[in-house]
KOLPAKE-879787 format. One line per field, with one value per residue: residue number from 1; residue in one letter; x, y negated, z negated of N, C-alpha, C, O, CB in turn. Coordinates in steps of 0.2 Angstrom, whole numbers. Atoms other than C-alpha are relative to their C-alpha. Glycine has a CB too. Layout:
% KOLPAKE-879787
i = (NUM_...) $
aa = (A_...) $
nu = (X_...) $
nv = (Y_...) $
nw = (Z_...) $
cau = (X_...) $
cav = (Y_...) $
caw = (Z_...) $
cu = (X_...) $
cv = (Y_...) $
cw = (Z_...) $
ou = (X_...) $
ov = (Y_...) $
ow = (Z_...) $
cbu = (X_...) $
cbv = (Y_...) $
cbw = (Z_...) $
***
This chain:
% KOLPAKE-879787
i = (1_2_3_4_5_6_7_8_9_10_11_12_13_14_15_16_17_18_19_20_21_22_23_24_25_26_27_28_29_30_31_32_33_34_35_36_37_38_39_40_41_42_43_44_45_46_47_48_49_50_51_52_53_54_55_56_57_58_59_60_61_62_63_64_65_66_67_68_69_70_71_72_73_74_75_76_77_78_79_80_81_82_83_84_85_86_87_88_89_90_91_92_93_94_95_96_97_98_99_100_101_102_103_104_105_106_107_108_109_110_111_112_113_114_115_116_117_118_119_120_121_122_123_124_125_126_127_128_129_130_131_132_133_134_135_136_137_138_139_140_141_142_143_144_145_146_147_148_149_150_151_152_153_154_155_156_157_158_159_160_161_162_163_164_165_166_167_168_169_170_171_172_173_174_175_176_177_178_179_180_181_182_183_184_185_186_187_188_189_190_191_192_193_194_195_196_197_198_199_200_201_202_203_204_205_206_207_208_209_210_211_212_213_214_215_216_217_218_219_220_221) $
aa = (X_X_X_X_X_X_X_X_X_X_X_X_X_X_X_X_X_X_X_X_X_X_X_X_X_X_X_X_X_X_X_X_X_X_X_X_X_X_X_X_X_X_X_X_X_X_X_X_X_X_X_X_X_X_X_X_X_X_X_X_X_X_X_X_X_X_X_X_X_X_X_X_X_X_X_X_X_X_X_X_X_X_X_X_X_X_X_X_X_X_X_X_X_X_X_X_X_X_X_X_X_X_X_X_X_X_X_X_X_X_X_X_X_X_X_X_X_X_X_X_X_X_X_X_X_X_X_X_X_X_X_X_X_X_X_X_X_X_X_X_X_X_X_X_X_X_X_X_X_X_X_X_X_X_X_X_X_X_X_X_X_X_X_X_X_X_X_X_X_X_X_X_X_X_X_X_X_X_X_X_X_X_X_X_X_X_X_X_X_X_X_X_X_X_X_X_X_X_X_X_X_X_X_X_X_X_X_X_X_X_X_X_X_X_X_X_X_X_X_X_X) $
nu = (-3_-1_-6_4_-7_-7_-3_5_-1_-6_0_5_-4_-3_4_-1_-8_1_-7_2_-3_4_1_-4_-5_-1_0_-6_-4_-4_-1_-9_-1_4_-4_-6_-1_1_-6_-5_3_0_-4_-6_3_3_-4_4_3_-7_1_3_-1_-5_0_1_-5_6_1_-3_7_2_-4_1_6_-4_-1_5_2_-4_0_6_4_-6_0_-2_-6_-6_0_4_-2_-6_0_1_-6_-7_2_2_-6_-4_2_1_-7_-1_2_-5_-5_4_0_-8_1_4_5_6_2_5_6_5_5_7_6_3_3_5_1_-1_1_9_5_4_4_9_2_3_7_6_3_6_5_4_2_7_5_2_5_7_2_2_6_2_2_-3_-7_-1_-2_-4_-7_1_-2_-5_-8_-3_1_-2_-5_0_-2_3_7_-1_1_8_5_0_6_5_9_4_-3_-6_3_1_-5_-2_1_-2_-6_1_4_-5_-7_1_1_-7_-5_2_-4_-6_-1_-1_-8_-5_1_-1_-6_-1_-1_8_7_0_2_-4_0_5_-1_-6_-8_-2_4_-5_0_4_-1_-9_3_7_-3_-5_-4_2_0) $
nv = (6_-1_4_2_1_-5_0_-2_-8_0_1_-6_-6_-1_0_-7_-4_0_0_3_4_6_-1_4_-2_-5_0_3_-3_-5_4_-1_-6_-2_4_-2_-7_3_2_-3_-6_1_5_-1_4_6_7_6_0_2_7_4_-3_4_7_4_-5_-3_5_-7_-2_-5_-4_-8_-4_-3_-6_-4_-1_-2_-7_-3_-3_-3_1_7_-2_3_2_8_5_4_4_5_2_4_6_3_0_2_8_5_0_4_6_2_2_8_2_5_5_6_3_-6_-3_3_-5_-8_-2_3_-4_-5_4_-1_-9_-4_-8_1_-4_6_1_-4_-1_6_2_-4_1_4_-2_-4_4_5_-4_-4_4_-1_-7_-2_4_-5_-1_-7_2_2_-5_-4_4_1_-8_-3_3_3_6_5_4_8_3_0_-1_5_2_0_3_7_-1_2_-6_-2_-6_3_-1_-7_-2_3_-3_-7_1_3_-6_-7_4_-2_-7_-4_3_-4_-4_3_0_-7_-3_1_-3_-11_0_1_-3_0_0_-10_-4_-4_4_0_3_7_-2_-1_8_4_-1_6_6_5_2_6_6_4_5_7_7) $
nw = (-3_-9_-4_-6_-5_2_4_3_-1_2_7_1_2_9_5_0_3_8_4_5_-2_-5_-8_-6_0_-1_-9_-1_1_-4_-2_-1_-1_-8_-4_1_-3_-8_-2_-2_-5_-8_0_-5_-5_4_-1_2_8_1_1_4_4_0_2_6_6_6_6_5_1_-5_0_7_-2_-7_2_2_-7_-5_5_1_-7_-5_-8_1_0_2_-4_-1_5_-4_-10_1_4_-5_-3_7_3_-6_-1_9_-2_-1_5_2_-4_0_5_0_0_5_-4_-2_5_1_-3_3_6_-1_-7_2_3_-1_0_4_-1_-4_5_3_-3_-2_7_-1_-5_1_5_-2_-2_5_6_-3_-1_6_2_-5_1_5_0_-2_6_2_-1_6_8_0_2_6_3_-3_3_-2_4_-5_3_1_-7_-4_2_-1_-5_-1_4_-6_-6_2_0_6_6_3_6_3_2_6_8_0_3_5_6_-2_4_7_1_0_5_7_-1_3_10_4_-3_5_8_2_0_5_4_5_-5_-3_-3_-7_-4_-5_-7_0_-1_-8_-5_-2_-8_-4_1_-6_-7_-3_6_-3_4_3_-6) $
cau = (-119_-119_-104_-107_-87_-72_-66_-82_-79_-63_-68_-81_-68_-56_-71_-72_-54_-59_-40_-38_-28_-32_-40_-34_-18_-19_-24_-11_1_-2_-5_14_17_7_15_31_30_23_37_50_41_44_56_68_51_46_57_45_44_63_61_49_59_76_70_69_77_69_63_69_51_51_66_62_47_58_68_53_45_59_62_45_42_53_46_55_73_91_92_78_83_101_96_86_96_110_100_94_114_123_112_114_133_132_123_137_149_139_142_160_154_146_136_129_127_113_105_102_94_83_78_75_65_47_53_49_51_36_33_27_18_6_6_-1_-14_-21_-23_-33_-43_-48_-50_-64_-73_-72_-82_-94_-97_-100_-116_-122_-132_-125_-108_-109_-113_-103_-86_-96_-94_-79_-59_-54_-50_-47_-31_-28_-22_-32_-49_-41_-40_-59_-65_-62_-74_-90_-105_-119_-108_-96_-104_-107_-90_-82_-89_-88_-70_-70_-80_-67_-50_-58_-61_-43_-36_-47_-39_-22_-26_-32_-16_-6_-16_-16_2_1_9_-7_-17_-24_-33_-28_-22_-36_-37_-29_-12_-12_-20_-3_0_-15_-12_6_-5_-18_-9_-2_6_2_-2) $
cav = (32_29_23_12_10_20_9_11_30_28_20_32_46_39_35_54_59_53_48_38_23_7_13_-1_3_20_18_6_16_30_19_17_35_37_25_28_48_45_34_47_61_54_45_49_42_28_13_3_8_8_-11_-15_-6_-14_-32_-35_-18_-12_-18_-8_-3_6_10_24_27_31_44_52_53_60_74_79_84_98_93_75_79_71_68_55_47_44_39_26_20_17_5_-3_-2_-8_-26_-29_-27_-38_-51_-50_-54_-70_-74_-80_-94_-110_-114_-95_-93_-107_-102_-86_-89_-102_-89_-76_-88_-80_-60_-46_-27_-22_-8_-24_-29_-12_-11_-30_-29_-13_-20_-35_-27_-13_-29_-38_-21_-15_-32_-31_-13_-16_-26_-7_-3_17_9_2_16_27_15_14_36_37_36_26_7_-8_-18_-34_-39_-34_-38_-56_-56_-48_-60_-77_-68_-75_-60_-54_-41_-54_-56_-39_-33_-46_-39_-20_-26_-32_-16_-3_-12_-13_5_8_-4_6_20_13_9_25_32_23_24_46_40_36_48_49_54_75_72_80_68_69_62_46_54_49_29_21_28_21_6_2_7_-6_-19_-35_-50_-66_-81) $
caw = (14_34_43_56_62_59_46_38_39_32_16_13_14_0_-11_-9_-13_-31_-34_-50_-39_-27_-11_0_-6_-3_15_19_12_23_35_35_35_50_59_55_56_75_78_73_81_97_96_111_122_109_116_110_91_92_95_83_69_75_75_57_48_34_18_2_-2_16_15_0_12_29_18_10_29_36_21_21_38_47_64_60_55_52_71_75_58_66_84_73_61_73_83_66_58_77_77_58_61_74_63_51_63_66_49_52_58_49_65_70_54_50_67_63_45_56_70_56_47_43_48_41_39_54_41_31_43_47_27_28_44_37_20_26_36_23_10_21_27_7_3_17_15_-3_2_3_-13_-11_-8_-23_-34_-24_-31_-49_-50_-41_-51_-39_-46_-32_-38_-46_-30_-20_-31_-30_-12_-9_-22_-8_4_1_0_-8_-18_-24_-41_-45_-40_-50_-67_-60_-60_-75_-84_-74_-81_-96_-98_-91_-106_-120_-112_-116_-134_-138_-130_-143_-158_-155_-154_-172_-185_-197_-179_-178_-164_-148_-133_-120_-101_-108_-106_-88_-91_-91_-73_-65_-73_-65_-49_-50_-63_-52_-54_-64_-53) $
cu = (1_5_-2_9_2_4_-5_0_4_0_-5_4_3_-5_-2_3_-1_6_-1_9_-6_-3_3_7_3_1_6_6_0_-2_5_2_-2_2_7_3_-1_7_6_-1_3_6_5_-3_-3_6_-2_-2_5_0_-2_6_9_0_4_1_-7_-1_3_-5_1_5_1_-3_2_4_-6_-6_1_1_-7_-5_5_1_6_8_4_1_-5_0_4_0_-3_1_6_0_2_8_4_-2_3_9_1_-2_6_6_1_1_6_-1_-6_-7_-6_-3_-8_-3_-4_-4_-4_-4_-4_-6_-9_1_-1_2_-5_-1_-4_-5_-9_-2_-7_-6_-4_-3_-5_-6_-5_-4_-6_-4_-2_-6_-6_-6_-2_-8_-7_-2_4_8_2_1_4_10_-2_2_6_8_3_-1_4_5_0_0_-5_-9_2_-3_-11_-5_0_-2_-7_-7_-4_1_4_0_2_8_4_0_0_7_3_2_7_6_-1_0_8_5_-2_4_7_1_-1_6_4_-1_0_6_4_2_-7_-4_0_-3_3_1_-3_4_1_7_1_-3_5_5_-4_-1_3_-3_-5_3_4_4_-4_0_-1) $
cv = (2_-4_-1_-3_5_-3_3_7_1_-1_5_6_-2_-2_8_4_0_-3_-6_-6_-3_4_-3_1_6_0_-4_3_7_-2_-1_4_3_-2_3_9_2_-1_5_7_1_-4_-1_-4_-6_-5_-7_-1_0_-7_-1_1_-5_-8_-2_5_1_-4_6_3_4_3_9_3_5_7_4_5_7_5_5_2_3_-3_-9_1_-6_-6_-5_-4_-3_-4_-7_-4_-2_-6_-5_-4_-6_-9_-3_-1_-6_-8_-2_-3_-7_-5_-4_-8_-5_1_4_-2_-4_-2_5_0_-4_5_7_-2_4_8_1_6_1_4_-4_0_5_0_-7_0_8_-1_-5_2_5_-6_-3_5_3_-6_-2_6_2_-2_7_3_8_-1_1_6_6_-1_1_8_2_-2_-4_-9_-5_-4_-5_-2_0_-1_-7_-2_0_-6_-9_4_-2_7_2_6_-4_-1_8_4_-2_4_8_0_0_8_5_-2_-1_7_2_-4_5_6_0_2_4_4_-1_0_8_-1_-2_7_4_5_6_0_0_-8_2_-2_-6_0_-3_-7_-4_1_-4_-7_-3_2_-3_-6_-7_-5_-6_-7_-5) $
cw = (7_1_7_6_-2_-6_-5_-3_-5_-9_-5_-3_-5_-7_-3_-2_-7_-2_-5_6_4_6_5_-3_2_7_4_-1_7_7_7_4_6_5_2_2_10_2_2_4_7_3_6_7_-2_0_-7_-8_-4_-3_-5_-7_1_-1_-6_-4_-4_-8_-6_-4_5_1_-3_6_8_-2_-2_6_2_-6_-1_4_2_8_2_-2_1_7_3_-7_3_5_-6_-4_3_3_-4_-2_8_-2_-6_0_4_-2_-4_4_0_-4_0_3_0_4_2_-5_-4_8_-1_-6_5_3_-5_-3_1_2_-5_2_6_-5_-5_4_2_-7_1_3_-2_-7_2_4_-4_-6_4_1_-8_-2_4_-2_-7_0_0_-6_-2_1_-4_-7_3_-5_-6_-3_1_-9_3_-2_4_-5_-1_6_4_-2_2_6_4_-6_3_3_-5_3_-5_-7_-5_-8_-5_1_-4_-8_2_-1_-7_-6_1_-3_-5_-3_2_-5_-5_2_-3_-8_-4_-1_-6_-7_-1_-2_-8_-5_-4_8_-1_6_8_7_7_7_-1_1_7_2_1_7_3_-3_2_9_2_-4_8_-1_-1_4_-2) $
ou = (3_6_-5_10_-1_8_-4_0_2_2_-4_4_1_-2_-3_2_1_6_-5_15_-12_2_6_10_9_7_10_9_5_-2_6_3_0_3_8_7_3_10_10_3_5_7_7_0_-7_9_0_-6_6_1_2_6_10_5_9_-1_-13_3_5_-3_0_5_3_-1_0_2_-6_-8_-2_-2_-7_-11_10_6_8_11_2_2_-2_-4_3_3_0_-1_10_4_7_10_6_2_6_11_5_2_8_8_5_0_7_3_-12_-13_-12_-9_-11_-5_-10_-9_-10_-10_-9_-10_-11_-3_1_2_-10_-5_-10_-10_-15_-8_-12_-11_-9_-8_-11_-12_-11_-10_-11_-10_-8_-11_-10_-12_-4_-11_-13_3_7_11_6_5_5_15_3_4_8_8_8_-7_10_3_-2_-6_-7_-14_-1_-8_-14_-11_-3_2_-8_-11_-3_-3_6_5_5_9_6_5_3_10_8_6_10_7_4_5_12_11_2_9_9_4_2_8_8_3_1_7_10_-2_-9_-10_6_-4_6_-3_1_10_2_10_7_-5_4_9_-2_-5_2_-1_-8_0_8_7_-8_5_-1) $
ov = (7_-10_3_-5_8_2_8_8_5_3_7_9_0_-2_9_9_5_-5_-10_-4_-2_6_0_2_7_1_-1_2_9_3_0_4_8_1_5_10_4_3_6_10_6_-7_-7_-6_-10_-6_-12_-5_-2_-9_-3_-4_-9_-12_-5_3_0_-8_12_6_10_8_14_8_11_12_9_10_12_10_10_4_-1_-4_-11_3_-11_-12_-10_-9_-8_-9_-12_-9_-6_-11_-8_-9_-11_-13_-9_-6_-10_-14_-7_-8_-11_-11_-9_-12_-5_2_2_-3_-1_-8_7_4_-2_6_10_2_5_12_-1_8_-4_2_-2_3_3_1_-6_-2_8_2_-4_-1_4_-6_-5_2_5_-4_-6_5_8_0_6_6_10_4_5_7_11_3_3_9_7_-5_-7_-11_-4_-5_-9_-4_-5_2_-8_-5_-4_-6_-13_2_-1_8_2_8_-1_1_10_8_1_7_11_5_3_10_7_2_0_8_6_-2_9_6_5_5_5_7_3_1_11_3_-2_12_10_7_9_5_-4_-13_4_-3_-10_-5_-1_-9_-9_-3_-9_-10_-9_0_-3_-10_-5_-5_-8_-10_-10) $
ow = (10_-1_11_11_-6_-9_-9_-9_-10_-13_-10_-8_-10_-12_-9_-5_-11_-8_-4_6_5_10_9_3_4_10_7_4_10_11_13_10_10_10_7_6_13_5_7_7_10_9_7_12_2_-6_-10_-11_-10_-9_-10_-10_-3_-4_-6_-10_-3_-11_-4_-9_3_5_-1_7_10_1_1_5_3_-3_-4_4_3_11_7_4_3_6_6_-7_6_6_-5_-2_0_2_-3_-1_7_-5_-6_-3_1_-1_-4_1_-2_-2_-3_1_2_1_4_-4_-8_7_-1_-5_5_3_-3_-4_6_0_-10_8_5_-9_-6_2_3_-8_3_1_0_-8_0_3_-4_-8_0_0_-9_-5_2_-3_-9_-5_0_-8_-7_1_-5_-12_-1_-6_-9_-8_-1_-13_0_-3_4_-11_3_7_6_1_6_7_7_-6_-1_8_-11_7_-11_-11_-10_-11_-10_-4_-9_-11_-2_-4_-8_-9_-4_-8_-8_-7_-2_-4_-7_-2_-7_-11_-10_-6_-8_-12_-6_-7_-10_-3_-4_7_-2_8_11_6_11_8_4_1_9_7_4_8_6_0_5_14_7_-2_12_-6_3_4_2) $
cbu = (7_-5_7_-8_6_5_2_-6_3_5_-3_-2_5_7_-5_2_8_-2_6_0_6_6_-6_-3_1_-4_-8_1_1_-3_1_5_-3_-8_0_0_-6_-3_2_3_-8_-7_4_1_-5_-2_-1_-7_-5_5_-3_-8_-2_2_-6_-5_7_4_-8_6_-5_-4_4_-6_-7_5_4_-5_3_7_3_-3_-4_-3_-12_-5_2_5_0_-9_2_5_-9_-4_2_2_-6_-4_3_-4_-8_-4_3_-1_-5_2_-1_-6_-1_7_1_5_4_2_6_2_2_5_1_0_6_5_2_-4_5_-5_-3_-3_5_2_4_-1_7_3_3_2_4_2_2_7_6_1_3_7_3_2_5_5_1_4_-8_-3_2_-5_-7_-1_3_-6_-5_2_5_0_4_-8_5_5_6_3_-4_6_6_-2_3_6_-1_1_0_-5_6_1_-8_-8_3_-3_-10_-2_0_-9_-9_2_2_-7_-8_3_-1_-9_-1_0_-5_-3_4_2_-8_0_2_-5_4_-5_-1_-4_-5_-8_6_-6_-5_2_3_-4_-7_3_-2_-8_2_12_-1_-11_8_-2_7_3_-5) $
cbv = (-1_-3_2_-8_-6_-2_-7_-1_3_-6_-8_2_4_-6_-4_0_-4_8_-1_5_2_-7_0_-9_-1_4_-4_-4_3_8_-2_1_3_-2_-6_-2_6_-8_-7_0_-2_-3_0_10_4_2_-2_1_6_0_-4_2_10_2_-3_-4_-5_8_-3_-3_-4_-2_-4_0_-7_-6_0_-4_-5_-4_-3_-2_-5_8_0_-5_5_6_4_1_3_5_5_-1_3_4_0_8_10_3_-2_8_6_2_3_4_3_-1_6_5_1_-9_-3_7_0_-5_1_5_-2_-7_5_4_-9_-6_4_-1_4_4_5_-7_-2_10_0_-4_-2_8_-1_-5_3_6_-6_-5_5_2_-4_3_5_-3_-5_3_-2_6_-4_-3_4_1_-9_-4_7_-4_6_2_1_-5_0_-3_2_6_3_-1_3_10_1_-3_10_-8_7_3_6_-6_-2_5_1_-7_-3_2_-4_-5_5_1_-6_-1_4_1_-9_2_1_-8_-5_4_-4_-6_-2_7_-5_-4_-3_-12_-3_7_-1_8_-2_-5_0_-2_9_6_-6_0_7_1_-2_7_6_1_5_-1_-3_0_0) $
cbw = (-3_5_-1_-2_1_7_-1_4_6_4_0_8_4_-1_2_4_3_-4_5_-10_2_3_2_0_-4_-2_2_-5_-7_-3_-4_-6_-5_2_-3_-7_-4_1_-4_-6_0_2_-6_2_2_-7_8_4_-2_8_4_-1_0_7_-2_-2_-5_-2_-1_-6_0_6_-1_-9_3_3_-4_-4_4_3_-8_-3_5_0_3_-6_6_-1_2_2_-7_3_10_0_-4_6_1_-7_-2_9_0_-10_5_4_-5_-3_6_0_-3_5_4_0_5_0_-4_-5_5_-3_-9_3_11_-3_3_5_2_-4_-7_9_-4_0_5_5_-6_2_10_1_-4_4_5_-4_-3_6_7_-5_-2_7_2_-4_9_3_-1_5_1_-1_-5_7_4_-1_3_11_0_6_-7_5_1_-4_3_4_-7_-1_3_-2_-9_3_2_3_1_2_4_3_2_6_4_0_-4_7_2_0_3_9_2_-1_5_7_-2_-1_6_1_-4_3_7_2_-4_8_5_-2_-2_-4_8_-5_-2_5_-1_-2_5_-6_-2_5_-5_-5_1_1_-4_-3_4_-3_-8_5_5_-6_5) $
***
């Protein structure tokens, strides 16, 4: 396989890693983490990542992600947690405040109208970007069979959204789809008939398909 950008590259490597989860989710996720550890890294010269993070607070998804950040890096510490959470806590204060009145108070849901978390947002613009370069890059017959040996399994969600691009892969991923989610249901059903009493035999690398399930499984539309 040749890569001819940087995303290109990118997709490459987590086909690589082999992990039994979504790649575009992966990437996305750490993404975040990259972002986010940055931001707190520097934080004393990063006005500007202050703001973005103060706008529109945190969501309760990145909220988990901001502690796990910040506990799992020494060089990141209690102290550029506090400085940015104060910011974050000060405004939201002043928001309530606002609250006491009828008239703020339905200004404010309009001007907030359409925010979000930014940690949403770099999750979001690195997932679209991964979802349209993965169905390009699938146009790549060694692409292909590199995604058909690998463990990694692209998510309902995000097979939905690469399956409104229109390419010469679109077909072929569909039913690759299809086979891979298949194979991680059989996995399942085995799981639960070993689970039968009467069963002797041993519980294989099925013990680990209702994990990557709940990390590619999405919602019913």
């Amino acid at each position: 396989m040749k890569a001819t950008d940087v995303v290109e590259s990118e997709i490459i490597d987590l086909l690589k890693e082999n992990i039994e989860d979504c790649p575009i989710c992966r990437t996305s996720e750490k993404a975040v983490r990259g972002w986010l550890k940055g931001a707190l890294s520097d934080l004393l010269h990063n006005e500007s990542a202050r703001a973005k993070l103060n706008t529109c607070g945190l969501c309760r998804i990145h909220s988990d992600t901001f502690i796990q950040v910040v506990k799992s890096d020494s060089d990141i510490g209690a102290l550029s947690a506090a400085i940015m959470l104060c910011d974050i806590l000060r405004c939201q204060i002043q928001d309530i405040k606002e609250l006491e009145s009828a008239k703020k108070r339905k200004r404010r849901i309009l001007s907030k109208a359409g925010d979000s978390c930014y940690l949403c947002k770099v999750s979001s613009d690195t997932e679209q970007r991964f979802v349209k370069a993965f169905a390009i890059f699938f146009n790549e017959l060694d692409v292909r069979k590199a995604y058909e040996n690998s463990n990694s399994i692209i998510c309902v969600e995000h097979t939905r959204q690469m399956s409104t691009i229109e390419t010469d892969s679109r077909r072929w991923f569909l039913s690759t789809q299809q086979n891979m989610l298949g194979a991680l249901l059989d996995d399942m059903e085995i799981l639960i008939k070993k689970h039968d009493y009467r069963n002797t035999e041993p519980i294989g690398r099925e013990s680990a398909s209702w994990v990557t399930a709940v990390r590619v499984i999405g919602e019913r539309e």
